[in-house]
Phi, psi and omega in degrees: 000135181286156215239339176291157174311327177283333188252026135283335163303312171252013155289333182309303164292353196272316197282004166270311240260334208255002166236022163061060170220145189236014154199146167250161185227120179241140184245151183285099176193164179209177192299324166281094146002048169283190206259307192234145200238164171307171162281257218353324208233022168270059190288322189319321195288302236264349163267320197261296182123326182307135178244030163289167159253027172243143182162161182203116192287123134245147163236152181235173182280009177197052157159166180197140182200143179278105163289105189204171186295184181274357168305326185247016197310308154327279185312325168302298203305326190270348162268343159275001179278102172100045185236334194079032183255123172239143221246119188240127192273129170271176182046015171271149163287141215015081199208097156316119175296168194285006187264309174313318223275339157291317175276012173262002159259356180271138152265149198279136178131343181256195178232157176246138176255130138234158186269108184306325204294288208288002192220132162292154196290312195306295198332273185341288175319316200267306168282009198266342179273311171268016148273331165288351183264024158220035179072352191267189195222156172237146171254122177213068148229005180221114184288093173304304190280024165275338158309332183232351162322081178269333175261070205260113155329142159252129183333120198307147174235030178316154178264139181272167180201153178302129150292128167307163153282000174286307167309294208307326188037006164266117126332122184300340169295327158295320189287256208266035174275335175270324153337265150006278208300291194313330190272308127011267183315293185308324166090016179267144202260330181225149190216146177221117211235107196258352188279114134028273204288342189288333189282331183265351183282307188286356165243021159090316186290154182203147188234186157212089167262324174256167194301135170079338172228145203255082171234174174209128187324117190191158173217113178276160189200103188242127187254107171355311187205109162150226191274184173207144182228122175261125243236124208175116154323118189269351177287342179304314210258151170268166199270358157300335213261337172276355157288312154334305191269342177299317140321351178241341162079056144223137198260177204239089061049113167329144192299312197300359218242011182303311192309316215297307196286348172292310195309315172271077041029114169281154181288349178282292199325108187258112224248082164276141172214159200244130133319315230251343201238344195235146195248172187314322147304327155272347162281355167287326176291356194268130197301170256196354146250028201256158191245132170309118193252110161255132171230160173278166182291121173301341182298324190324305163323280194281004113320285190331316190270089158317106155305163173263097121230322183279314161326318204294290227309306198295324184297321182289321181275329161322296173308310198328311207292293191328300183296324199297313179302306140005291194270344164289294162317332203241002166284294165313297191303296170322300237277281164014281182270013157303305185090004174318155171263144193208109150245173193347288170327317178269028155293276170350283176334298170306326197265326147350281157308301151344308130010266168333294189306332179274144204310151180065016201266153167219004156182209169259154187256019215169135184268176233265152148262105149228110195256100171253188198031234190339333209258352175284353190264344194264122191326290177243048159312137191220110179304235150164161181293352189272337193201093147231169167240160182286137169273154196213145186278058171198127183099206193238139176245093178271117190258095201248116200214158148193159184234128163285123166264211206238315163317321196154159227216124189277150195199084176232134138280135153200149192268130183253132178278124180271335175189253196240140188232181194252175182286331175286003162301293200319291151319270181310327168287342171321287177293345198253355171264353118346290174305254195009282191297344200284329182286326191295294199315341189300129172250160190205152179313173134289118192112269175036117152256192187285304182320310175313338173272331191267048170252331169316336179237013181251354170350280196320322205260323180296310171322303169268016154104008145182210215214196208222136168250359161267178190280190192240352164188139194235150188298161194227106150348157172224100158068022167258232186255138179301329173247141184190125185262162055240046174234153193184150157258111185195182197298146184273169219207105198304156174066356156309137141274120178304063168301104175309145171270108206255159185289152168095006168280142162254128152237160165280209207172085183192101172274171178205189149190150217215139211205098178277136176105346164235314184189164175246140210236064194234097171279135166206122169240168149266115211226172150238131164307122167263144131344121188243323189181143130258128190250178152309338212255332178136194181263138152257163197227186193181162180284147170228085207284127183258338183269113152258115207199142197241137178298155179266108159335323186279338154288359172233153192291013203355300172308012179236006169273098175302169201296336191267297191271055177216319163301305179313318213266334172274347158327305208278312175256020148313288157339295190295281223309301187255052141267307195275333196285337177298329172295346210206122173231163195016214227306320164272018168278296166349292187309309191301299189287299169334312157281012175221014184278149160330128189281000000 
């Protein structure tokens, strides 16, 4: 088979045309909706040519178009160009989304294809509804490109392994006596918990199936009053560890046999599910009398609230993460002004090394961004040997980096001045580190949620006339997926749901700006909600910034930090300086005192 996008297109169209389907829909996605997938299940990149991760394909029989946000808008126009993909922008104004833009090309009599293993239940129940009102119909029993897919990766066999419980500080027996206590509440006999992380949370277990996160392809089936059966390649697990879980009383199951065991489901039985988490093909299995409690999953919630005992490891693993960056940043820098030749890529290398080097460590939780001048502007830029840049001991390299530990899981930006910066450099890091403290410095009610907050850091950047096209902060794993809800800071967003910021949430913080064709612009720490007062007015709560890594001063304005923030900021590396120092000796102690004296 010719291996281009175009002449994937068209086996594509030949496999609509021979099953009488006039539109296919391919979405990023696999049966647990993750955010990043197996190759087994990346048909959209692999059909299209797009490697971002967010996007979503149709094809028609005269046309095909990408859907994907303005983080990849740059990166699309230049992987679709000349493939017979036309790169369609969401959320612009009056630029149909691809649900709009289906139905005004669908006609009634015709059918739309999605592959059910890839789609959500809500989803699905929502277009399935607004295609009958123009006569058309959805199909989501037939994976078309898994039909012309011939070399279609196979599903990962990584060995799953224990968290210790010295990290874990829950007993998995605890995780589901409250689990349990919730579904109680719910009035539900059963629960089916199909998302990646929930899974590994509550049972203490961890894989690397998918890239960067430490999970594993799996399906729980959890029962109110009895067992719970985890749904899983048994070849993953050695037989101390099914002894182990067997101790706990959940027993262990082919991965594929999740339909088989829905299907028996009694008509007494009530069946919790998050819709929104479970996809279509495995909701199909379920009898039609068992009766349904859709809920969001409670683990998502009791994960999200970080315990103290799960804070100390992360706080501990900040410093680790801090110095390594510290001796890495200061590597980078000598190397430069040097005149060493140093690109993007040997960015990567360094914080690698670095890393590496610290106790518990175990992988990247994300792969590393570094983009300099231009290439800082494209959000979620990714160097390659094919296409990168050199760095010159002048202008800005913006470093969006993280590490899975065994403790807790790392998220950090920071913009490095490289030689001599413009004033207008100077400026745009200014503001956007400005929004940064006004969001760190926030105190807010209790029930406050993130859309309520994230005009607070984009303020500073709005005053002069402009903005960000991403959210401004996302929940953060423990030794988990580097993004994780269900709370998030971004734009308020009609028919969202408002997830209170409860203490013991990890978010990132990290406002930007992006200017193509000259720089990019990110600031990012991590913080947790703390209890901050009680007042008459009720409890209020605040950030507690958990990253330590000190900004480069030479990318910012200082005369434009008013008297709370030029405090703040000399606060905070007061803060990194005596976290860090115990850590970093001769030259990179130097880097270190050097970057945190007082402006």
């Amino acid at each position: 088979m010719d291996h281009t996008t175009p002449a994937k297109l068209v086996a594509l169209r030949q496999a609509m045309q021979q099953h009488d389907v006039a539109a296919c829909l391919v979405p990023s996605a696999d049966p647990h909706l993750s955010e990043y997938l197996p190759a087994h299940w990346q048909a959209r990149a692999w059909l299209s040519g797009f490697s971002g991760s967010a996007g979503t394909l149709v094809v028609t029989a005269n046309h095909a178009g990408l859907w994907t946000d303005s983080r990849y808008f740059a990166q699309a126009a230049t992987e679709l160009a000349g493939s017979g993909v036309d790169l369609m922008k969401q959320r612009v104004a009056h630029a149909p989304e691809h649900v709009e833009w289906l139905l005004d090309h669908l006609s009634e009599g015709q059918t739309l294809a999605v592959a059910g293993d890839s789609f959500p239940l809500a989803v699905a129940r929502q277009l399935e509804r607004r295609l009958e009102r123009i006569g058309a119909r959805l199909r989501t029993d037939l994976d078309l490109p898994g039909l012309i897919w011939p070399d279609r990766p196979t599903l990962p066999s990584a060995p799953v392994v224990e968290h210790a419980i010295r990290y874990a500080t829950q007993p998995r027996s605890d995780k589901f006596g409250r689990l349990r206590t919730a579904m109680r509440k719910l009035g539900a006999t059963h629960h089916l918990v199909s998302s990646l992380d929930d899974i590994a949370w509550l049972t203490n277990l961890r894989g690397s199936d998918v890239e960067c996160n430490p999970v594993f392809l799996a399906h729980l089936l959890v029962q109110a009053e009895g067992h719970a059966t985890l749904f899983v390649d048994r070849g993953k697990l050695t037989d101390a560890l099914v002894s182990a879980l067997g101790t706990d009383q959940i027993r262990i199951a082919d991965y594929g046999t999740v339909t088989d065991a829905l299907s028996e489901l009694g008509a007494q039985d009530r069946l919790l599910l998050d819709s929104n988490r479970v996809v279509v093909a495995v909701a199909a299995a379920i009898p039609s009398t068992t009766g349904p409690v859709e809920a969001a999953n409670p683990s998502t919630l009791l994960k999200a609230r970080k315990t103290e005992a799960e804070l100390e490891h992360i706080r501990d693993v900040m410093r680790r993460d801090g110095a390594a960056l510290a001796r890495a940043f200061r590597r980078l820098e000598e190397r430069v002004t040097a005149g060493m030749t140093q690109t993007e890529l040997d960015v990567d290398t360094l914080l690698r090394e670095e890393r590496s080097a610290q106790p518990n460590f175990v992988g990247e939780s994300f792969s590393t961004i570094a983009g300099y001048m231009a290439n800082g502007a494209l959000p979620h830029y990714r160097a390659t040997p094919e296409a990168h840049s050199t760095l010159k001991a002048q202008g800005l390299l913006l470093v969006d980096s993280g590490g899975q530990y065994l403790g807790g899981t790392t998220d950090i930006t920071r913009v490095l001045a490289l030689g001599e910066t413009t004033a207008e450099q100077r400026r745009d890091g200014t503001l956007v580190l400005k929004g940064m403290i006004a969001l760190s410095r926030a105190r807010f009610p209790k029930g406050a949620s993130g859309p309520q907050l994230d005009a607070l850091a984009r303020a500073p950047l709005w005053a002069s006339g402009m903005d960000y096209g991403h959210g401004t902060g996302h929940g953060v794993g423990y030794f988990l997926n580097v993004h994780e809800g269900p709370h998030g800071i971004r734009p308020p967003a009609s028919g969202a749901t408002l997830v209170p910021l409860d203490p013991g949430m990890i978010t990132s913080i990290e406002p930007g700006l992006y200017k193509p064709g000259r720089h990019g612009i990110r600031h990012e720490n991590l913080a947790v909600v703390v209890e901050a007062e009680k007042t008459e007015f009720g409890e209020f709560y605040g950030f507690e910034t958990l990253t330590l890594c000190p900004f480069d001063r030479r990318a910012l304005e200082p005369s434009l930090l008013n008297p709370e923030e030029r405090a703040w900021l000399d606060d905070y590396h007061a803060t990194v300086r005596a976290a860090l120092a115990p850590l970093l000796e001769d030259a990179d102690l130097a880097w270190l005192e050097r970057h945190c004296a007082p402006l």
